[in-house]
C-alpha positions in Angstrom: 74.5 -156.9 42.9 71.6 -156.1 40.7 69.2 -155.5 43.4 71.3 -153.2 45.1 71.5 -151.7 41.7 67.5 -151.3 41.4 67.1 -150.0 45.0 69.7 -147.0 44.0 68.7 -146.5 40.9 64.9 -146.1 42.7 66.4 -143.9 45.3 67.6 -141.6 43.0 64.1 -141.4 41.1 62.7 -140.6 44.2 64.8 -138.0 45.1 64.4 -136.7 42.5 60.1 -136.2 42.4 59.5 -133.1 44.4 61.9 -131.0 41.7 59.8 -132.3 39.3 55.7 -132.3 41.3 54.3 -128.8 40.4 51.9 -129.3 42.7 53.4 -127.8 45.4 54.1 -124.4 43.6 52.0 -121.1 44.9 49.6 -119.7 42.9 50.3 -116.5 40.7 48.2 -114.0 41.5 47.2 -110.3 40.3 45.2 -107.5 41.4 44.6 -104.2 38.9 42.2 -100.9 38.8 40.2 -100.1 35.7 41.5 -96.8 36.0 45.3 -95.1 37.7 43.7 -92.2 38.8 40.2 -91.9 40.6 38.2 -88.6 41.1 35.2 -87.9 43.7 32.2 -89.6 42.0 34.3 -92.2 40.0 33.5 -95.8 41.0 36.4 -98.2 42.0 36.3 -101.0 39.8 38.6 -104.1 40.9 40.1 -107.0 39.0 41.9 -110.0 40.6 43.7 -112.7 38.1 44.8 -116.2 39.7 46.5 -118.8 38.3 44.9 -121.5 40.2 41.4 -121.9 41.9 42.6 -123.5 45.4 39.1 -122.7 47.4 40.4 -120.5 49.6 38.5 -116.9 49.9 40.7 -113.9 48.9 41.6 -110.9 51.1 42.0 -107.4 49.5 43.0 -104.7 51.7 42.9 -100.7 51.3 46.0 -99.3 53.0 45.9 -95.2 52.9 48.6 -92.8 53.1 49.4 -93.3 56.7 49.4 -97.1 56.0 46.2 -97.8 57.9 45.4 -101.0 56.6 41.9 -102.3 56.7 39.9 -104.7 55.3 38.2 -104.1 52.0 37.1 -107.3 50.7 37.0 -111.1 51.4 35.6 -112.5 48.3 35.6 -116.2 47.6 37.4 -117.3 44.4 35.5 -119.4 41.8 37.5 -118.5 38.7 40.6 -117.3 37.6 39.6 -113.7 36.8 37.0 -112.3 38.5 35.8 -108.1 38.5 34.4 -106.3 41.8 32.7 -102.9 40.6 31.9 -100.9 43.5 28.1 -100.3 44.0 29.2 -96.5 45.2 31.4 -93.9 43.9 34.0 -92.4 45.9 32.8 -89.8 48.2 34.8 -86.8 49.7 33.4 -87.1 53.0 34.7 -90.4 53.2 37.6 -90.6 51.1 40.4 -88.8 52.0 42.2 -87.1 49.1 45.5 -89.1 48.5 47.1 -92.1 47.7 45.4 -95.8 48.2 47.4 -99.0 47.8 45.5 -102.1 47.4 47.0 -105.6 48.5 45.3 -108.9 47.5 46.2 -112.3 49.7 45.3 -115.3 48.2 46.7 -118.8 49.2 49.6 -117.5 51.1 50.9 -115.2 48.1 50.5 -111.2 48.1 50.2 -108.7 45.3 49.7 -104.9 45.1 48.5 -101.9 43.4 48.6 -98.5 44.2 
């Protein structure tokens, strides 16, 4: 009787672990502009916040008004906030005048800005 008593009482336990192992929980991740609005000439300037370092390389993506979505950055992550200023300022014959959404993937987990 009191064995059967242990092994349920260390079934339940168990049962209970994953509820309450963190380890498995996604990261909480952020991306932001330094300003709302850009101009031709203004440089982008990029900030990503993560709440975990898990090695994998971050994917930020430019998507424009007619929700082309390319590739803008594939940085790898080696702390929990990290800034990318551009080296170039916006330029009209590139840049089409609009509105830009930015999407950062990181560790299976997506977040935006426009």
């Amino acid at each position: 009787m009191k064995t059967s008593t242990v092994f349920l009482s260390l079934l339940i336990l168990l049962s209970f672990m994953p509820i309450l192992n963190p380890v498995n929980a996604e990261p909480i991740i952020g991306i932001e502009t330094s300003q709302n609005v850009y101009g031709y000439g203004d440089f982008l300037s990029i900030t990503i916040n993560v709440s975990e370092i898990t090695g994998d390389f971050a994917t930020i993506y430019i998507i424009d008004s007619s929700q082309k979505k390319s590739i803008l950055l594939q940085p790898p992550i080696s702390q929990k906030t990290h800034s990318f200023p551009s080296n170039h300022p916006f330029d009209s014959t590139i840049w089409k005048s609009g509105s830009y959404i930015l999407e950062l993937e990181y560790s299976g987990v997506q977040s935006s800005t426009q």
